[in-house]
N, CA, C, O and CB atoms as a CASP TS submission, in Angstrom:
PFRMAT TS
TARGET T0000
AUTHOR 0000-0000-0000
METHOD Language model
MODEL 1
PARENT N/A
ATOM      1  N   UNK     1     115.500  16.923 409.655  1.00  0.00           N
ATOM      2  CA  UNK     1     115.984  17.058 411.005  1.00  0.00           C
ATOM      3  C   UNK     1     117.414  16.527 411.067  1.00  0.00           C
ATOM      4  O   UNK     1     117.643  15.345 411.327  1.00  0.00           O
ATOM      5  CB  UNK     1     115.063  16.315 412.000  1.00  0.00           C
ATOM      6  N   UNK     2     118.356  17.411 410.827  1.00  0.00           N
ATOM      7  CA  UNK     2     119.921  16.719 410.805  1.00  0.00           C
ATOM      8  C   UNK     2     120.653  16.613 412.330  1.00  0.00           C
ATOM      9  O   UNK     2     120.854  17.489 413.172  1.00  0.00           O
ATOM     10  CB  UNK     2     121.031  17.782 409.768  1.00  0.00           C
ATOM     11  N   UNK     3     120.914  15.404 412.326  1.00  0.00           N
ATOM     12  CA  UNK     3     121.416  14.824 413.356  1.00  0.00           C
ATOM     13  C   UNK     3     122.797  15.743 413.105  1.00  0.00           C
ATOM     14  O   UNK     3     123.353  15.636 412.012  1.00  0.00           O
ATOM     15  CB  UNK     3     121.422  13.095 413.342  1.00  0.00           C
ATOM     16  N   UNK     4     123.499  16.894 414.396  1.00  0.00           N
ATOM     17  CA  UNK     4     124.668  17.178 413.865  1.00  0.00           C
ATOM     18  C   UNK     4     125.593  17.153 415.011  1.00  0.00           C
ATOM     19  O   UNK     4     126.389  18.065 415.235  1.00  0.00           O
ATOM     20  CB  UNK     4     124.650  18.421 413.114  1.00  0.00           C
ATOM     21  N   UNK     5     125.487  16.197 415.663  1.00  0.00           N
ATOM     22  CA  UNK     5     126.483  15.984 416.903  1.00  0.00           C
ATOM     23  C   UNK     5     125.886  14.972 417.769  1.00  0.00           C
ATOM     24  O   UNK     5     124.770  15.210 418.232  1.00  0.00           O
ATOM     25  CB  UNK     5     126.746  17.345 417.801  1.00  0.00           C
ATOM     26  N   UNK     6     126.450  13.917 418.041  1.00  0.00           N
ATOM     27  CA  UNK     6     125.930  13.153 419.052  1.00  0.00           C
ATOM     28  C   UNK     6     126.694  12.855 420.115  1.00  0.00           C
ATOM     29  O   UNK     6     127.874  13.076 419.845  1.00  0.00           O
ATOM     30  CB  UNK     6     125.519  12.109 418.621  1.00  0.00           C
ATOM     31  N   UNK     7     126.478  12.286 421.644  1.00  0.00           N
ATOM     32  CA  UNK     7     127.140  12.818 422.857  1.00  0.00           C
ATOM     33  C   UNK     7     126.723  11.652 423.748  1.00  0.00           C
ATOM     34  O   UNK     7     125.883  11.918 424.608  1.00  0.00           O
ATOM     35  CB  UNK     7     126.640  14.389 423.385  1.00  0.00           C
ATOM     36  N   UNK     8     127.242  10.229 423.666  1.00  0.00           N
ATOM     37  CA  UNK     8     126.695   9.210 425.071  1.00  0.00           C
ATOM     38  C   UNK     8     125.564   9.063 424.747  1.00  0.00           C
ATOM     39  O   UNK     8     124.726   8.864 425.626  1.00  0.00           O
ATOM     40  CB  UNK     8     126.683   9.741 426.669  1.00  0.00           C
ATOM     41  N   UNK     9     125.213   9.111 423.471  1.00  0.00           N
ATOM     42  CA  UNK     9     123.181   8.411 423.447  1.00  0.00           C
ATOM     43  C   UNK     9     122.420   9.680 423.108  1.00  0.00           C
ATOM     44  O   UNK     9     121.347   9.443 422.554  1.00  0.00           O
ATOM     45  CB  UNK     9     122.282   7.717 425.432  1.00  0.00           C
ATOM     46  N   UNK    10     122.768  11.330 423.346  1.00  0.00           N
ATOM     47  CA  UNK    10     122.644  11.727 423.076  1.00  0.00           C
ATOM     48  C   UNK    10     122.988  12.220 421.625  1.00  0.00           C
ATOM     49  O   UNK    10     124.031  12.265 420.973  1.00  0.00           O
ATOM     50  CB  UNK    10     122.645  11.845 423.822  1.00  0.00           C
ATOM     51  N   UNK    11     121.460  12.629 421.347  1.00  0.00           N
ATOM     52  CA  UNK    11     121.452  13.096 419.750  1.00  0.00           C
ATOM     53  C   UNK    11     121.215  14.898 419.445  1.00  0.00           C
ATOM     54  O   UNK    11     120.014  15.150 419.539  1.00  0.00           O
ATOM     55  CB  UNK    11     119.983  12.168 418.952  1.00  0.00           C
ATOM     56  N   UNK    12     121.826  15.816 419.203  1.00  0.00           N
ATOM     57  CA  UNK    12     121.637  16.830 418.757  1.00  0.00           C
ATOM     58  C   UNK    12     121.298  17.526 417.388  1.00  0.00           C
ATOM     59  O   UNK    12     122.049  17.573 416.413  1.00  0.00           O
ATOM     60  CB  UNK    12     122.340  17.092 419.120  1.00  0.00           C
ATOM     61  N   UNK    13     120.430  17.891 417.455  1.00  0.00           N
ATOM     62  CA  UNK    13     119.760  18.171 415.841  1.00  0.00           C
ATOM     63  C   UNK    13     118.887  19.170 416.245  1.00  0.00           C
ATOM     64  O   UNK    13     118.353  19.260 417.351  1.00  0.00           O
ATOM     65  CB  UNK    13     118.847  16.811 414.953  1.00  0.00           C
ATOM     66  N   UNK    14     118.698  20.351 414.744  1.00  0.00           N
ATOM     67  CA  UNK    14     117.578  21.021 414.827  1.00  0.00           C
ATOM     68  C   UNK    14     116.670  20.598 413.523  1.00  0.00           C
ATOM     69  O   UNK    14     117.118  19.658 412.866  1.00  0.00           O
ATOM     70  CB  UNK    14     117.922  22.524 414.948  1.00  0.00           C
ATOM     71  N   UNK    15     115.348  21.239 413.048  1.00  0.00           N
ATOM     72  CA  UNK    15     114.638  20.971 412.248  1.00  0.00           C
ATOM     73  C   UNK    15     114.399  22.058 411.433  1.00  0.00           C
ATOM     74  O   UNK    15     114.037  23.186 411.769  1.00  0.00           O
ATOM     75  CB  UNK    15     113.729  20.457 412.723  1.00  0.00           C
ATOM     76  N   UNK    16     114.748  21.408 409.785  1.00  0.00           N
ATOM     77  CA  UNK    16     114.525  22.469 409.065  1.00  0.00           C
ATOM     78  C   UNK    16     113.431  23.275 408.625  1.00  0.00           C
ATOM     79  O   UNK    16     113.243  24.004 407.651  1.00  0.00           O
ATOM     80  CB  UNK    16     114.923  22.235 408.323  1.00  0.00           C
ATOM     81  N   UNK    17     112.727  22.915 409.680  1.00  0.00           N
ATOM     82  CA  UNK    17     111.387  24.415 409.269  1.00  0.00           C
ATOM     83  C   UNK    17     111.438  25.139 410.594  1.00  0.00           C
ATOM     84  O   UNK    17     110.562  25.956 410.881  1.00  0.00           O
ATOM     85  CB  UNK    17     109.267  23.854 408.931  1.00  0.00           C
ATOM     86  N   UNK    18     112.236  24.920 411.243  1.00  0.00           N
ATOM     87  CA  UNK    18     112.409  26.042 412.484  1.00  0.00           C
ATOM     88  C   UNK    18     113.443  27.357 412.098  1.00  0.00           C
ATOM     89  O   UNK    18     114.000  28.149 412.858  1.00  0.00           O
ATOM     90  CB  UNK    18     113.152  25.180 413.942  1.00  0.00           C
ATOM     91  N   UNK    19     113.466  27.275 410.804  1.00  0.00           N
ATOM     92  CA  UNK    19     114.698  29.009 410.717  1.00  0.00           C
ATOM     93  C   UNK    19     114.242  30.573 410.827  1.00  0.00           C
ATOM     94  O   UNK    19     114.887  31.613 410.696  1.00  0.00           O
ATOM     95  CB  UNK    19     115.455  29.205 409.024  1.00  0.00           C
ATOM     96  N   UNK    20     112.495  30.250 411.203  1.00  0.00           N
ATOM     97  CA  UNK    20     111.993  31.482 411.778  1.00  0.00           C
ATOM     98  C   UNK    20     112.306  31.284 413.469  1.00  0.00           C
ATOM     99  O   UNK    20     111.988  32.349 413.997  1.00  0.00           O
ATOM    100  CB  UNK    20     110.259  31.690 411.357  1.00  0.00           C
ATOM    101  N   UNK    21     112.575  30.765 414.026  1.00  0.00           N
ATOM    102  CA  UNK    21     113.594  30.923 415.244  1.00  0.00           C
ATOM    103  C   UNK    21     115.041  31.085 415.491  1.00  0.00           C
ATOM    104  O   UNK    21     115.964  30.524 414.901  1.00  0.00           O
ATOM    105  CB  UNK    21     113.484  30.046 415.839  1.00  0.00           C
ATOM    106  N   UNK    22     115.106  32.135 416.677  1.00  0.00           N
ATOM    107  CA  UNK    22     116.411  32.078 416.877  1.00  0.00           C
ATOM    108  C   UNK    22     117.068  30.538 416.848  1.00  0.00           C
ATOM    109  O   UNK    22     116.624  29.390 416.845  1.00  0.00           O
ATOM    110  CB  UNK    22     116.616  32.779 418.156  1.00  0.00           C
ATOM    111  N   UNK    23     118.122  31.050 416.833  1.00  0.00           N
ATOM    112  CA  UNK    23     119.063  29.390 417.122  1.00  0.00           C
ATOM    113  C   UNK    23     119.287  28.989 417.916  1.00  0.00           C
ATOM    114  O   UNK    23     119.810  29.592 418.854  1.00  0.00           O
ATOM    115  CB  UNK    23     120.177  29.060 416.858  1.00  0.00           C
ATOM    116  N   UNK    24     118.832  27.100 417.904  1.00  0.00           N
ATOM    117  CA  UNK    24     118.448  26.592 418.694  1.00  0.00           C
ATOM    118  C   UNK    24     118.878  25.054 418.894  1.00  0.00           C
ATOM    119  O   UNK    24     119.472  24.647 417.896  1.00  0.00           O
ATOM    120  CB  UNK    24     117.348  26.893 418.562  1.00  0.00           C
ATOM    121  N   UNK    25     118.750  24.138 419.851  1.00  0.00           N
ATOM    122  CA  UNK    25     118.982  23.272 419.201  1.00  0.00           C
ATOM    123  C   UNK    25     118.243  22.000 420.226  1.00  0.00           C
ATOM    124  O   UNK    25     117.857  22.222 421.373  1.00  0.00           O
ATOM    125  CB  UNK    25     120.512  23.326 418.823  1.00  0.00           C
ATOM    126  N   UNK    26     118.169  20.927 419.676  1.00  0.00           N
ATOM    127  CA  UNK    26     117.274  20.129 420.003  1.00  0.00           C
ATOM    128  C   UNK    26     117.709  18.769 420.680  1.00  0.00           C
ATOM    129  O   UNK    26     118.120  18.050 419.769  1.00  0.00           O
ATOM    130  CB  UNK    26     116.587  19.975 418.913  1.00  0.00           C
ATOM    131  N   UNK    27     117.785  18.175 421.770  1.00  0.00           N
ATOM    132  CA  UNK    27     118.561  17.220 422.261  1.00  0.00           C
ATOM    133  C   UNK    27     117.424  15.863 422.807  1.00  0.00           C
ATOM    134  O   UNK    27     116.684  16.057 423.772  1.00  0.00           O
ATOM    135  CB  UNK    27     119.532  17.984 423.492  1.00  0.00           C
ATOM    136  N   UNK    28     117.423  14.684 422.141  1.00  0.00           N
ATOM    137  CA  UNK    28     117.020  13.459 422.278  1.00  0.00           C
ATOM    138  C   UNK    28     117.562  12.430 422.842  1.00  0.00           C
ATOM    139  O   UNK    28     118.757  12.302 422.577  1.00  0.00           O
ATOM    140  CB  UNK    28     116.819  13.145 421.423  1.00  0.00           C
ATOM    141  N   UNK    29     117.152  11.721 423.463  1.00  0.00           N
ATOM    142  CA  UNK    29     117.703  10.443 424.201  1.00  0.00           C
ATOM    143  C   UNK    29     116.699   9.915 424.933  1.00  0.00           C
ATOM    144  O   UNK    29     116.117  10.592 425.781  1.00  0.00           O
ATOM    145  CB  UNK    29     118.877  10.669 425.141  1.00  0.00           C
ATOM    146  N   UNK    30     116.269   8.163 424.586  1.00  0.00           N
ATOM    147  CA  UNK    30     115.348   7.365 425.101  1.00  0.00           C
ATOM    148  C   UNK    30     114.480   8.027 424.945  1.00  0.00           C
ATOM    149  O   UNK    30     114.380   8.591 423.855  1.00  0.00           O
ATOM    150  CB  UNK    30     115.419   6.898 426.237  1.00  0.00           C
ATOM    151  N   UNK    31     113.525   8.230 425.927  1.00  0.00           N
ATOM    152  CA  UNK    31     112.381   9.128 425.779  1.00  0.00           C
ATOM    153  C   UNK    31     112.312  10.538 426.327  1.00  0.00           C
ATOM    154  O   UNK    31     111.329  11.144 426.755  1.00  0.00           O
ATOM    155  CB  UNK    31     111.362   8.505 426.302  1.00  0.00           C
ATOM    156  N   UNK    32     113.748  10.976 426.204  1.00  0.00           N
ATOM    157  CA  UNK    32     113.266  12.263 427.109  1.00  0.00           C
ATOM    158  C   UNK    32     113.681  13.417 425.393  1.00  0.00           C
ATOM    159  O   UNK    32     113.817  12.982 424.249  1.00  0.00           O
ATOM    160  CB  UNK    32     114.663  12.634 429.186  1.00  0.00           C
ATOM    161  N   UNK    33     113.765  14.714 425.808  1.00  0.00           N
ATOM    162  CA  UNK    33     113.756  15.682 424.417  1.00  0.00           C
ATOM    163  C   UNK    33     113.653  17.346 425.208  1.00  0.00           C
ATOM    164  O   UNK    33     112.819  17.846 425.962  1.00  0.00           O
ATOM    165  CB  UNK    33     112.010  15.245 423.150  1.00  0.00           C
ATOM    166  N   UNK    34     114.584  17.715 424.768  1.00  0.00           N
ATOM    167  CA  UNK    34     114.779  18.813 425.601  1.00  0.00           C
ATOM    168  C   UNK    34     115.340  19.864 423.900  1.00  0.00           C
ATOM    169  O   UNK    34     115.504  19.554 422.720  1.00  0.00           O
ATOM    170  CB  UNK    34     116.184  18.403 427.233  1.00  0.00           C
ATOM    171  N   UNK    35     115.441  20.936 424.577  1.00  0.00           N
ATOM    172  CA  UNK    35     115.202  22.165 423.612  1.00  0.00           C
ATOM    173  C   UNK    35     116.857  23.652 424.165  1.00  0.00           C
ATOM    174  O   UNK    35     116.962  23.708 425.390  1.00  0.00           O
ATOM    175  CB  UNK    35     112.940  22.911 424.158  1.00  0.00           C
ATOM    176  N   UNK    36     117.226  23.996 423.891  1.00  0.00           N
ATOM    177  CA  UNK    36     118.261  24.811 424.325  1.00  0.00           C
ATOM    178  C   UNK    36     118.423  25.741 423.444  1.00  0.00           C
ATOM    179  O   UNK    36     118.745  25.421 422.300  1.00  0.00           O
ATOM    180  CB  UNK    36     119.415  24.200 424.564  1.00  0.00           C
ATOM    181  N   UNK    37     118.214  27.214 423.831  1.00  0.00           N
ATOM    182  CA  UNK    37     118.430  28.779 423.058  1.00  0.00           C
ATOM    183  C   UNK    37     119.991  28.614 422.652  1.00  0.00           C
ATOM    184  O   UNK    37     120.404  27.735 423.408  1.00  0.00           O
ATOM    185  CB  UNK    37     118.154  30.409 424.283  1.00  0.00           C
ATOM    186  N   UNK    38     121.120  29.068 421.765  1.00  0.00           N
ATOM    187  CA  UNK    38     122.174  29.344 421.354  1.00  0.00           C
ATOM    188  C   UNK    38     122.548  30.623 421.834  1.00  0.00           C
ATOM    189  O   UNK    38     123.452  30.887 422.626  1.00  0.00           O
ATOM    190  CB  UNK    38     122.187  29.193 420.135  1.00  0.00           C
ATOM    191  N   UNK    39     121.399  31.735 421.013  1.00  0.00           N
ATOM    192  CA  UNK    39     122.177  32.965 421.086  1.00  0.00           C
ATOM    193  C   UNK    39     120.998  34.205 421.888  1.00  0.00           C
ATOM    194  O   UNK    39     119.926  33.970 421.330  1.00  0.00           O
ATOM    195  CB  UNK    39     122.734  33.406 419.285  1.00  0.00           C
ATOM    196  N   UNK    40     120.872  34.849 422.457  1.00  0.00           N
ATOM    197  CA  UNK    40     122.213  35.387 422.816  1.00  0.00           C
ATOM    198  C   UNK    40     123.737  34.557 423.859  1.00  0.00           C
ATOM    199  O   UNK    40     124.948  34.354 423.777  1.00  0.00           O
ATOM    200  CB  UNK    40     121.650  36.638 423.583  1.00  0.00           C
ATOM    201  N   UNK    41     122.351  34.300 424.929  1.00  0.00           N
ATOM    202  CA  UNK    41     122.933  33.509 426.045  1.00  0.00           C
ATOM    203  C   UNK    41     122.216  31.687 425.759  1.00  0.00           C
ATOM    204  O   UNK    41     121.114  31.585 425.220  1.00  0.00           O
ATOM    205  CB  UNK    41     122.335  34.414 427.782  1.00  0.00           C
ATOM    206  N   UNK    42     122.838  30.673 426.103  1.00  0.00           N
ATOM    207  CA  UNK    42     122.243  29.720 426.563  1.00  0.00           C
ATOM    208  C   UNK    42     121.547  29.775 427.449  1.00  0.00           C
ATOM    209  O   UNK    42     121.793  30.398 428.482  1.00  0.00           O
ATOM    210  CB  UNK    42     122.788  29.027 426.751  1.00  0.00           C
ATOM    211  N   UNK    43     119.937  28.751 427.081  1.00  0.00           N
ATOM    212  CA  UNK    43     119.026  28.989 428.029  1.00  0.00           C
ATOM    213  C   UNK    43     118.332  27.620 427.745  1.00  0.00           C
ATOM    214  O   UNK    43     118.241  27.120 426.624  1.00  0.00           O
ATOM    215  CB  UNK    43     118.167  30.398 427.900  1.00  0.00           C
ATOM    216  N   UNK    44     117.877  27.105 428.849  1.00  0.00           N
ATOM    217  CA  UNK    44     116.642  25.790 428.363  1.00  0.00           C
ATOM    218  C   UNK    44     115.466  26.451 428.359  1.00  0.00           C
ATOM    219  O   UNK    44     114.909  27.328 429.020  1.00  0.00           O
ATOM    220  CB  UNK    44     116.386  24.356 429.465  1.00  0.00           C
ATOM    221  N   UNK    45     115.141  25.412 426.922  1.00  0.00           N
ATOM    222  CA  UNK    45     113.505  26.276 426.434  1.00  0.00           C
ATOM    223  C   UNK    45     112.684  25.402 427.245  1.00  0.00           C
ATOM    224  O   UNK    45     111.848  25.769 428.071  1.00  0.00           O
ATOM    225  CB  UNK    45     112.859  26.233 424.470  1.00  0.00           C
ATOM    226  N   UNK    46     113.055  23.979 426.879  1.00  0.00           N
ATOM    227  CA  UNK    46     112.531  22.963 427.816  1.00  0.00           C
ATOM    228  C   UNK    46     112.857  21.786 428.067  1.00  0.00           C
ATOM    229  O   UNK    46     113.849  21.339 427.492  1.00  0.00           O
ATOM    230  CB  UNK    46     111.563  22.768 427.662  1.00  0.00           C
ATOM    231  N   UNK    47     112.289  21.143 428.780  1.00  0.00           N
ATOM    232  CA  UNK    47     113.273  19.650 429.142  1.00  0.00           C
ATOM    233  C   UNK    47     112.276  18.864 429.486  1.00  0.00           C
ATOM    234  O   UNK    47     111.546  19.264 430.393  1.00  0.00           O
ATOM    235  CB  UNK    47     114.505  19.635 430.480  1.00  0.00           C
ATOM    236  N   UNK    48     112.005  17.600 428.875  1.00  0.00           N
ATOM    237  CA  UNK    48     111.208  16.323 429.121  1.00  0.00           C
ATOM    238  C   UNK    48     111.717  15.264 429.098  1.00  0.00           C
ATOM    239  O   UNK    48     112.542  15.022 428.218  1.00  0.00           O
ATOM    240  CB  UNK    48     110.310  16.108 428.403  1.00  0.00           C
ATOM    241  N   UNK    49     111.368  14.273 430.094  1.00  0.00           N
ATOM    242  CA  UNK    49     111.869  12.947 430.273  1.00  0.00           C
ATOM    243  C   UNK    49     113.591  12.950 431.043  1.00  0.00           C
ATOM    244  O   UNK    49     114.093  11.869 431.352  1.00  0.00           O
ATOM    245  CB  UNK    49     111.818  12.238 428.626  1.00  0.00           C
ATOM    246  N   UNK    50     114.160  13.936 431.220  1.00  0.00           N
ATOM    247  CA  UNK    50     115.556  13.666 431.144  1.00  0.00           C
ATOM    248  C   UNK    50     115.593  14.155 433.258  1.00  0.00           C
ATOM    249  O   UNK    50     114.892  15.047 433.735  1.00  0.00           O
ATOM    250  CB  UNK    50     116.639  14.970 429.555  1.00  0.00           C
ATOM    251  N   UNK    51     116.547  13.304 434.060  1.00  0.00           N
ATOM    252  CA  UNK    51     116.739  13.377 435.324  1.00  0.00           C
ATOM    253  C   UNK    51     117.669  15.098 435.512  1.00  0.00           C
ATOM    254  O   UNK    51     118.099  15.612 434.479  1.00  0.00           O
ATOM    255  CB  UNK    51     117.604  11.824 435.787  1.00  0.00           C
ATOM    256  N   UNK    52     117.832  15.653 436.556  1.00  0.00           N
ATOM    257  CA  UNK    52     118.488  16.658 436.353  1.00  0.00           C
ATOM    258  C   UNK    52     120.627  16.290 436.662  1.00  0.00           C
ATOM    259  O   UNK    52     121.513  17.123 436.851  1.00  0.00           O
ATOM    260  CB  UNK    52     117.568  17.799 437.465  1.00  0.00           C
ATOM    261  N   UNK    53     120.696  15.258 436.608  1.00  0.00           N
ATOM    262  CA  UNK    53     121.496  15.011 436.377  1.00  0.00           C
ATOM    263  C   UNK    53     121.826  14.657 434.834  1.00  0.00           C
ATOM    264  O   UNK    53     123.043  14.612 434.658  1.00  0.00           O
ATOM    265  CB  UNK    53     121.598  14.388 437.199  1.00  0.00           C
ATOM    266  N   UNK    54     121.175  14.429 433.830  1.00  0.00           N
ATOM    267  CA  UNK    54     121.221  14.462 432.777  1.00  0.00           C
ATOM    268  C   UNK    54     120.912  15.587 432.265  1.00  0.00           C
ATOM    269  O   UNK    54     121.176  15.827 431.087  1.00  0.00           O
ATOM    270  CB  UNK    54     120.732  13.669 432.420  1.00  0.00           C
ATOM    271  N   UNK    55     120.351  16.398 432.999  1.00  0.00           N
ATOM    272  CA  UNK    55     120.209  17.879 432.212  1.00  0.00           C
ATOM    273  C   UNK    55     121.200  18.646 432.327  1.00  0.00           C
ATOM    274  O   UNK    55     121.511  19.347 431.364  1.00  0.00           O
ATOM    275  CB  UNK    55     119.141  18.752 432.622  1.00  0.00           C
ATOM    276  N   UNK    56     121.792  18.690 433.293  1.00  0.00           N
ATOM    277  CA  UNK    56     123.263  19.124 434.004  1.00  0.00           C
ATOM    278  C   UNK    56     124.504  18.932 432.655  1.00  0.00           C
ATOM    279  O   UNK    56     125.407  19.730 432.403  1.00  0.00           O
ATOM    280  CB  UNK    56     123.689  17.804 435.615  1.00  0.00           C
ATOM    281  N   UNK    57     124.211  17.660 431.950  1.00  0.00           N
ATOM    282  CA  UNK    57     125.276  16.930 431.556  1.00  0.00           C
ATOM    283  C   UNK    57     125.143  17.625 429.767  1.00  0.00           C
ATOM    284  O   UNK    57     126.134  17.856 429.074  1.00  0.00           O
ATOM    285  CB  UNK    57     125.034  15.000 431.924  1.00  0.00           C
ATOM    286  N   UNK    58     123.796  17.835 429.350  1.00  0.00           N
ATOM    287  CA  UNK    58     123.219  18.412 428.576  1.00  0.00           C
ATOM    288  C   UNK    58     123.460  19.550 428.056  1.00  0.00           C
ATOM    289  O   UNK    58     123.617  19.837 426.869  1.00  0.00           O
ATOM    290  CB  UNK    58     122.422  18.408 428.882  1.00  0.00           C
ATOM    291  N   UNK    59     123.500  20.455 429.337  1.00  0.00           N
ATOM    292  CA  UNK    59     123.646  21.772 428.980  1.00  0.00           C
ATOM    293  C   UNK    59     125.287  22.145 429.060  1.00  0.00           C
ATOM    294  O   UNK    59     125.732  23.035 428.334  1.00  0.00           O
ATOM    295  CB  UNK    59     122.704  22.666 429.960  1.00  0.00           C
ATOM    296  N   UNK    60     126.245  21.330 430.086  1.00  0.00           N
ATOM    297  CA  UNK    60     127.487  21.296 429.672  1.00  0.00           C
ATOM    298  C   UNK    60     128.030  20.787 428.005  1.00  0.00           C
ATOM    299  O   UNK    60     128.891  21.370 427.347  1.00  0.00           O
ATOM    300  CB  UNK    60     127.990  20.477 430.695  1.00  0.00           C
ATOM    301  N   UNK    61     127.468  19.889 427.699  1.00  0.00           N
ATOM    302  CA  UNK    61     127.987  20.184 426.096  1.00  0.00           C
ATOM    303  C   UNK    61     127.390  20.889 425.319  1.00  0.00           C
ATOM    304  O   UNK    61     127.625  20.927 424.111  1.00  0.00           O
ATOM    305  CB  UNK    61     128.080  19.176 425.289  1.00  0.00           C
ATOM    306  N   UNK    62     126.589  21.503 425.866  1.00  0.00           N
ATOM    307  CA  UNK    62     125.613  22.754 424.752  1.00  0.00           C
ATOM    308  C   UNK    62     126.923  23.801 424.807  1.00  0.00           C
ATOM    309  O   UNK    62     127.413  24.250 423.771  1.00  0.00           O
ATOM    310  CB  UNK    62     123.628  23.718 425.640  1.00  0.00           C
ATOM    311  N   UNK    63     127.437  24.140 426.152  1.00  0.00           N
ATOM    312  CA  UNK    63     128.229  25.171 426.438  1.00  0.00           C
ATOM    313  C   UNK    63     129.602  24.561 425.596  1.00  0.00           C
ATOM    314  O   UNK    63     130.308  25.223 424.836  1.00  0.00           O
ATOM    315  CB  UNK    63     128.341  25.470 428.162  1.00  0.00           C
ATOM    316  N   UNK    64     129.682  23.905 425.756  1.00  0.00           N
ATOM    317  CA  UNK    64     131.088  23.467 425.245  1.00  0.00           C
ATOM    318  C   UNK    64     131.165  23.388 423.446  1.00  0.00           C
ATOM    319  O   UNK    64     132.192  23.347 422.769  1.00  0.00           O
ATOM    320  CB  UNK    64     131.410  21.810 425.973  1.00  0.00           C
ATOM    321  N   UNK    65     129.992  23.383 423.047  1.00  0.00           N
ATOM    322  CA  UNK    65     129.958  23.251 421.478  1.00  0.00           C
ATOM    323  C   UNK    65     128.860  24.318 420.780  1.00  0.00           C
ATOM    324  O   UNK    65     128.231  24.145 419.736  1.00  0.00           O
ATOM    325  CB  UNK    65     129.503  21.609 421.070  1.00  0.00           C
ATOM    326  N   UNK    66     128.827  25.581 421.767  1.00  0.00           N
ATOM    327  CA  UNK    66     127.876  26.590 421.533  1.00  0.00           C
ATOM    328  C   UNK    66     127.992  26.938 420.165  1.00  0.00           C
ATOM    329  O   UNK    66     127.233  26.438 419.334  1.00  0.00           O
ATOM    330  CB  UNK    66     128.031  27.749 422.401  1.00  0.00           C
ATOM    331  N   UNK    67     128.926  27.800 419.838  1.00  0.00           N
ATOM    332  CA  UNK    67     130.036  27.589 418.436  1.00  0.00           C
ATOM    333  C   UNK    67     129.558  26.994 417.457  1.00  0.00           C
ATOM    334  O   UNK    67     129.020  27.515 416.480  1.00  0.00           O
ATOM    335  CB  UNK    67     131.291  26.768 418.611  1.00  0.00           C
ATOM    336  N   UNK    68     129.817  25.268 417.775  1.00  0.00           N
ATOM    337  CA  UNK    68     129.842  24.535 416.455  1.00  0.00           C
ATOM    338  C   UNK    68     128.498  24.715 415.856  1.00  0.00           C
ATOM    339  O   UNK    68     128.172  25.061 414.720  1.00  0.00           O
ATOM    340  CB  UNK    68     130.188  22.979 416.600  1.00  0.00           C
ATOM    341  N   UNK    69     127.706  24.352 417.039  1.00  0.00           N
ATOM    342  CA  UNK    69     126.217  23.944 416.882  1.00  0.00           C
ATOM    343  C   UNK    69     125.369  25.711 416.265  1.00  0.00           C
ATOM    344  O   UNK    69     124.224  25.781 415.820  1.00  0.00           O
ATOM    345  CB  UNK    69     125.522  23.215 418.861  1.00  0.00           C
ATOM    346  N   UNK    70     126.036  26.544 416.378  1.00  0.00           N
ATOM    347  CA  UNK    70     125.614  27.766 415.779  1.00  0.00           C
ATOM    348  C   UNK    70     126.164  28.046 414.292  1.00  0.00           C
ATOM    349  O   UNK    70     125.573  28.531 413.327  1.00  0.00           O
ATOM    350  CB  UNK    70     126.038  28.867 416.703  1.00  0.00           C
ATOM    351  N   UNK    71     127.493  27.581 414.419  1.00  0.00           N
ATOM    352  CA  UNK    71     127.608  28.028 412.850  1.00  0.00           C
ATOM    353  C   UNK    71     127.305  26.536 411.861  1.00  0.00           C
ATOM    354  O   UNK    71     128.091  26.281 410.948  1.00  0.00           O
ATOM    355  CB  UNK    71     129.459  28.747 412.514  1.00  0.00           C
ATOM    356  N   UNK    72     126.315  25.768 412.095  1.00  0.00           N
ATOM    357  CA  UNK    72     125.552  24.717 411.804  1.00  0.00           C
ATOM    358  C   UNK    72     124.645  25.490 411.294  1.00  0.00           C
ATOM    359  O   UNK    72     124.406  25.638 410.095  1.00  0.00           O
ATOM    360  CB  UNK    72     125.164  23.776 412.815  1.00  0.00           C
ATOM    361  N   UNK    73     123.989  26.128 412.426  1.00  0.00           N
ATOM    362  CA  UNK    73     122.288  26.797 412.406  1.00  0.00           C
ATOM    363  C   UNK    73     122.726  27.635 410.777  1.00  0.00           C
ATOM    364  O   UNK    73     122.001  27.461 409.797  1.00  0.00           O
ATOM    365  CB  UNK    73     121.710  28.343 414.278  1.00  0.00           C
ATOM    366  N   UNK    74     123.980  28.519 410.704  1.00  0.00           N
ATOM    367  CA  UNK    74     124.041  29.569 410.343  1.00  0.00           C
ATOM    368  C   UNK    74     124.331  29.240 408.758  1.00  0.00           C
ATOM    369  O   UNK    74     123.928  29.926 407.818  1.00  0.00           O
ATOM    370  CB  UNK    74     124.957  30.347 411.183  1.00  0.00           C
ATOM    371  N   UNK    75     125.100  28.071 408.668  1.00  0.00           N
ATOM    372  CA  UNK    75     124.933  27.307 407.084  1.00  0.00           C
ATOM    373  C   UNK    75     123.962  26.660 406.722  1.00  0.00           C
ATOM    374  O   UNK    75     123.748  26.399 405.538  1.00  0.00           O
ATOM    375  CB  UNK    75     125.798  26.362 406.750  1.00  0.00           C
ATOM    376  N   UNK    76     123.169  26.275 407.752  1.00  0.00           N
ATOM    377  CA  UNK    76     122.058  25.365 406.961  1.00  0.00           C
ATOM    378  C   UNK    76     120.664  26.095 406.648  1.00  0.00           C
ATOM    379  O   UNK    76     119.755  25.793 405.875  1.00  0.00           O
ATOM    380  CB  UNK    76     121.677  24.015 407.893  1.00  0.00           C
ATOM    381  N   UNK    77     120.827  27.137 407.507  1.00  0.00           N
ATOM    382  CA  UNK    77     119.506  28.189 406.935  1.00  0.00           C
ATOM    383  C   UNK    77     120.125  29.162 406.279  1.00  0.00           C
ATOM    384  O   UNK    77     119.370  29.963 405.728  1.00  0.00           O
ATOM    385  CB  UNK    77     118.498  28.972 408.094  1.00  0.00           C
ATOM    386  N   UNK    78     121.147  29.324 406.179  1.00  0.00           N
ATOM    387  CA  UNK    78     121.623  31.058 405.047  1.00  0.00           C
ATOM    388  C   UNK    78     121.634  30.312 403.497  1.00  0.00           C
ATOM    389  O   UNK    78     121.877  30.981 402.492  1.00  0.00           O
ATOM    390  CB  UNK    78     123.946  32.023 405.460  1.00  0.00           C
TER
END
């Protein structure tokens, strides 16, 4: 599970037996754990533990590092 960006406590990582899914990526902090689609469009798969002000904050750096966090997906499973 490579930690490949972290953000204010937030941790972003996906897991390497998920490369039969689209790309995706996985966001942790305290106890909450939320899930976010890459491609086509950004989308939340799901969201636990986190206020929607933290989800807000979440999905703005998903958008902002859509990119990085994809051509991550795209070297570590090809």
């Amino acid at each position: 599970m490579p930690t490949i960006f972290e953000y204010d406590g937030y941790k972003f990582r996906f897991y390497s037996n998920e490369s039969d899914e689209p790309p995706h990526i996985h966001i942790v902090k305290g106890g909450g754990n939320a899930k976010y689609w890459l491609s086509p469009d950004i989308a939340e798969a799901y969201s636990y533990g986190f206020t929607v002000r933290e989800r807000r904050e979440i999905k703005k750096v998903v958008i902002e590092n859509q990119q990085k966090f994809i051509n991550f997906w795209d070297e570590y499973f090809s």
